[in-house]
N, C-alpha and C positions, 0 to 999 in steps of 0.2 A: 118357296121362292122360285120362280121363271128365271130360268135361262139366259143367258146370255145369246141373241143370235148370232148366227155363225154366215149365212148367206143374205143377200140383200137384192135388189130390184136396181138395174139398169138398165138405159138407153143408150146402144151400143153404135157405133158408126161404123160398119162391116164394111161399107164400100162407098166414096164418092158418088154421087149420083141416083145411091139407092133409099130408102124408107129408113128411118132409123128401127134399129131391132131391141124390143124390151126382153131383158133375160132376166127372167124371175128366180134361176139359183146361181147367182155371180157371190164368189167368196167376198166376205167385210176386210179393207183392207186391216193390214196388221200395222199397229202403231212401232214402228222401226228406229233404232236411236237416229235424233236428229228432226222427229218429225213426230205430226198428230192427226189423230183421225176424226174427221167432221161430220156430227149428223146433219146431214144438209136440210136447211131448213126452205130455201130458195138461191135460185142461179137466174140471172136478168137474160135472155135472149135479143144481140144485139141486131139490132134494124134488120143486116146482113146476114142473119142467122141462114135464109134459105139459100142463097150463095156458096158462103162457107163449108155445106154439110153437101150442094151437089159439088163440090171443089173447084167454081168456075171466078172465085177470087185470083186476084192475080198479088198473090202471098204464099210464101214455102207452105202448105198445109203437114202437120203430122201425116205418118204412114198409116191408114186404118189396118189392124181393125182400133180403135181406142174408143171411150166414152169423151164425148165432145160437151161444151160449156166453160170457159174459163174461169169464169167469178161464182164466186161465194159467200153466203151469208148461213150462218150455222151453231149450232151447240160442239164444244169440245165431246166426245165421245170416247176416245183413248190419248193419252200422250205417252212419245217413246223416252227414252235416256234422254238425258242432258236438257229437259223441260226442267225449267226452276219457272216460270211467268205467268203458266197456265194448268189450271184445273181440268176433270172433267163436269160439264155444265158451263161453264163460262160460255157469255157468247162472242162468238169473232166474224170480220168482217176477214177475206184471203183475196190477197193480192196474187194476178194470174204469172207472173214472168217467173220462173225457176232460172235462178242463176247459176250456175257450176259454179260450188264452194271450192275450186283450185285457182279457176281459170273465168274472169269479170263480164272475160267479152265475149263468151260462150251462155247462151241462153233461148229458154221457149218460153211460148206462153201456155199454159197445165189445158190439156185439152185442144188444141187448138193450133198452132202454128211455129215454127220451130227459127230460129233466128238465124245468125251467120251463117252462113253455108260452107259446109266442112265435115271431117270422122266424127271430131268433137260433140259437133252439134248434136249429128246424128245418133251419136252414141248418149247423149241424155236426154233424145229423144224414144229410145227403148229403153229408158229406166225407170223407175218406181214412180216418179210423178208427174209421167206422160197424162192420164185419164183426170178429164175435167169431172165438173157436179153433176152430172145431169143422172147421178146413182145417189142410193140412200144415204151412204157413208164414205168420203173420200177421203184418201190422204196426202198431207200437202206438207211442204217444207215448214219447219219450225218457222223459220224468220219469215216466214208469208202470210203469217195470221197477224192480226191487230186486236183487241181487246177492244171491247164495247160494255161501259158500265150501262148494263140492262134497265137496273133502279133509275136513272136519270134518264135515260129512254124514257121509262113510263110514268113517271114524273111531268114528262111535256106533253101524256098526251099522245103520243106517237106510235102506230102503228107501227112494229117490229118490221114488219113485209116490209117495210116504206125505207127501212137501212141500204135497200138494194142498191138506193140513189148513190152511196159512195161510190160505186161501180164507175159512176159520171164523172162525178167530182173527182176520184183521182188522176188521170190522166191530165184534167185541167189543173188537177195543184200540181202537176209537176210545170206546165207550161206559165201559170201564173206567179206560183213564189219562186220558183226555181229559174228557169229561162228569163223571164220576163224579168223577174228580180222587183215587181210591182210596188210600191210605197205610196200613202197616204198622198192624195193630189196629182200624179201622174193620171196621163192621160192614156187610154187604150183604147186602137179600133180592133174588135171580133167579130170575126164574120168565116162564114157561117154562120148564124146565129140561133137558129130555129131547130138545129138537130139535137141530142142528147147533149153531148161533149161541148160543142160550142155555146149550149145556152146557159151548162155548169159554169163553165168560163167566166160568163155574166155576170154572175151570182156571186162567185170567188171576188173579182175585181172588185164590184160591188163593196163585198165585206168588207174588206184592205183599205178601203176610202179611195178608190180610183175614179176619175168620170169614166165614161164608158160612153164609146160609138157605137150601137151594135147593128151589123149590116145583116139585109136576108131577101130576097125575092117576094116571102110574101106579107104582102101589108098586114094582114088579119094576126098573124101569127106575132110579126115586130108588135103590134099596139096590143094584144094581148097581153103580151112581155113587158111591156108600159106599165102596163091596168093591174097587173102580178107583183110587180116590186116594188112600183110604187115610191120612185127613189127620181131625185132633183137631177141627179149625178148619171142619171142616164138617157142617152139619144136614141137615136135609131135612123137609119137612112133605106129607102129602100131603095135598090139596085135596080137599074134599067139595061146593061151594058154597053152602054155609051161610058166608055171609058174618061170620056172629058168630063162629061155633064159629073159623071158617080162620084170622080176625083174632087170637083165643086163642092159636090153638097156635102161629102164626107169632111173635106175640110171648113165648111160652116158650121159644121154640127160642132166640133171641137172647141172648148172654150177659146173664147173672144175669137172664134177665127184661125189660133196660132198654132196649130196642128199637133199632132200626139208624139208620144214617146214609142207607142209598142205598136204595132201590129200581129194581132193574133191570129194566124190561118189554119181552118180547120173543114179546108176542103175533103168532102167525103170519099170513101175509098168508092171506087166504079167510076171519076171522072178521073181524065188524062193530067188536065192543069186544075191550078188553082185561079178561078174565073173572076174572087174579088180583088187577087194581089196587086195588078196595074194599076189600080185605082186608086187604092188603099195605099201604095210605098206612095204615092205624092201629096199626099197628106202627113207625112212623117217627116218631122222636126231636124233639124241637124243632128246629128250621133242618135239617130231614132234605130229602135233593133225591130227585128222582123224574126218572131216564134213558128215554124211551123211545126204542125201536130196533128195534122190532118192524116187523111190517106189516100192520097193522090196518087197514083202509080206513075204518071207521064214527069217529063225533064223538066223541072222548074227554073222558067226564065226570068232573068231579073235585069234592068236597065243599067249597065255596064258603068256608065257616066255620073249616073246619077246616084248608084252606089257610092263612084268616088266623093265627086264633090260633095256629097251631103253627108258623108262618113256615118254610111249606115252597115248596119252588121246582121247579118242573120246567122239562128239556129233553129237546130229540128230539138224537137222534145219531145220524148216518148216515157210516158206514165209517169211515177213521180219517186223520190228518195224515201226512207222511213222518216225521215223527220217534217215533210211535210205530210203525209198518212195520218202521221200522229196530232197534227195540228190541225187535219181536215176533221178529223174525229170530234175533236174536244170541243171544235166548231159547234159540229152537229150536238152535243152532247151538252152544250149550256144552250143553245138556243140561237145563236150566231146565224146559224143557216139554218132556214124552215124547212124542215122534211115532211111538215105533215100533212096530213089530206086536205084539210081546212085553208093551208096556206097553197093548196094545189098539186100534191102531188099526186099521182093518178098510178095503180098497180094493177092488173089484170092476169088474175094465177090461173096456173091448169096444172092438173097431174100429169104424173108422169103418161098414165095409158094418153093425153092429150096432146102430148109433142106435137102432133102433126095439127092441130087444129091450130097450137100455138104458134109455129113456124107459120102458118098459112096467114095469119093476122100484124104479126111484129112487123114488116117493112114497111104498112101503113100506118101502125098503131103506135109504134115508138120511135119518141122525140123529145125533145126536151118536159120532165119531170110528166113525165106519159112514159112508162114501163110493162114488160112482158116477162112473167119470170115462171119458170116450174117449179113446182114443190113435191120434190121427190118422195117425201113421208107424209104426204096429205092422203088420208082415210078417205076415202070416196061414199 
């Protein structure tokens, strides 16, 4: 009988601004009460991946040196004390935000960016489940794994790789069932539309029986998204920046003219505002709410008056509760939402020794159901 091993292969983030470093005898972590250790089957590299890792994001980044990657798709490997849910071998989808089990509003994202600014913060940012996936074997909070029945996976059909897509879809199910509070016949405008997150959004609405506005710059990419879903219930406007003209066609598009309920923004991180919101809040109905969930760094300006009179409301939403996780899942898992290659979804892996060829491709290559992901246990 073979060993158990005891070291593993990581992709280390030594320094902002430098090459990421593979270290081929990094200890497997140790399954700790309260937590489990993931063979990593694949981690998504998002758009912003080469930003992030030279540290010129304008977000608290963790202090290197750490393993960078937030998300995860993977085999159970070890589990510590107080696992009653999961085996090893089960597969799991791991949600990236570690929350301090004392203290709610203290939190980071596992690999990646550290929340509130404070001791707190910083302090469970130097602890056990600081290092993202981008190594053989990670360890991750018990309550951050999800459970994926594998057999109904392949039942439909569906390339395992192709699970990465939850990475997308969660953030949007927190902004869709959660903020938005979406229900059968409500109307929603999103936009952004054409990046990752914004075109999950789509899809999510979609599901729920929502009509759908969906706003985007490029025409190719909106009518593509037409030709892909293939659904009555959905429009699409493209954006000129004429603030008048956009605010028109958007509210044309909305059934009979009478404008929506949500507005869903998911301007990306690297611009200052959010460029469709002018447009977009005058198409929004009396008691119409406004989700943002983007990543805008700059002051988000909203029409003072027109808040009033039309008693509209906004909130930010950022990722999603377990109880929508669990209903993004089961989505995926009867067939609800199409994950498969067939129905478009596009994956493009590299190994670990590839990081840099993979960074060098994902800020053109990923977008909506178009993914870039590493496979840390892929045999070369």
């Amino acid at each position: 009988m073979s060993s158990m091993p005891i070291t593993q292969r990581a992709a280390v983030l030594e320094q902002h601004g430098k090459p990421l470093v593979i270290v081929k005898d990094r200890p497997i972590p140790e399954a700790i009460p309260g937590s489990i250790v993931i063979k990593v089957l694949a981690t998504p590299l998002s758009r912003y991946a080469r930003t992030a890792f030279e540290g010129t994001i304008p977000a608290p980044l963790l202090d290197p040196p750490f393993v960078p990657c937030p998300r995860t798709l993977g085999y159970v490997h070890k589990v510590g004390s107080g696992t009653t849910s999961f085996k090893e071998g089960d597969l799991v989808h791991v949600e990236p935000v570690v929350v301090a089990r004392d203290d709610p509003n203290v939190f980071i994202m596992q690999g990646h960016v550290k929340g509130p600014p404070g001791d707190k913060t910083d302090r469970l940012a130097k602890e056990e489940f600081r290092d993202g996936a981008l190594q053989q074997y990670q360890r991750v909070p018990l309550e951050n794994a999800y459970f994926i029945d594998e057999k109904l996976i392949r039942e439909l059909g569906i390339d395992l790789i192709n699970l990465v897509s939850i990475s997308t879809f969660s953030p949007a199910a927190g902004a869709i069932f959660e903020s938005a509070n979406l229900k059968v016949c409500d109307t929603i405008i999103i936009g952004p539309s054409g990046g990752s997150f914004g075109g999950s959004a789509v899809e999510l609405a979609l599901a729920v029986g929502a009509n759908v506005v969906a706003l985007g710059r490029n025409g190719e990419l909106l009518q593509a998204m037409k030709q892909s879903l293939k659904s009555s219930r959905l429009s699409t406007v493209l954006m000129t920046g004429d603030v008048d003209a956009d605010a028109a066609a958007i509210l044309a598009a909305t059934p009979g003219g009478g404008g929506a309920d949500v507005y869903n923004d998911w301007s990306p991180g690297g611009v200052a505002v959010a460029p469709f919101l002018p447009s977009a809040i005058r198409a929004l109905k009396s008691g119409g709410r406004i989700v943002v969930s983007g990543g805008a760094y700059g002051v988000l300006e909203v029409p003072y008056i027109s808040m009033v009179f039309n008693r509209l409301s906004i909130e930010g939403s950022f990722m999603c509760n377990r109880e929508s996780m669990t209903r993004l899942i089961r989505m995926i898992e009867s067939g609800q939402l199409d994950i498969s290659t067939e129905g478009g979804t596009k994956v493009r892996r590299y190994g670990l020794d590839e990081i840099d060829m993979a960074i060098a491709i994902t800020e053109e290559t990923t977008r909506w159901r178009s993914h870039t992901v590493v496979t840390p246990n892929q045999v070369d």
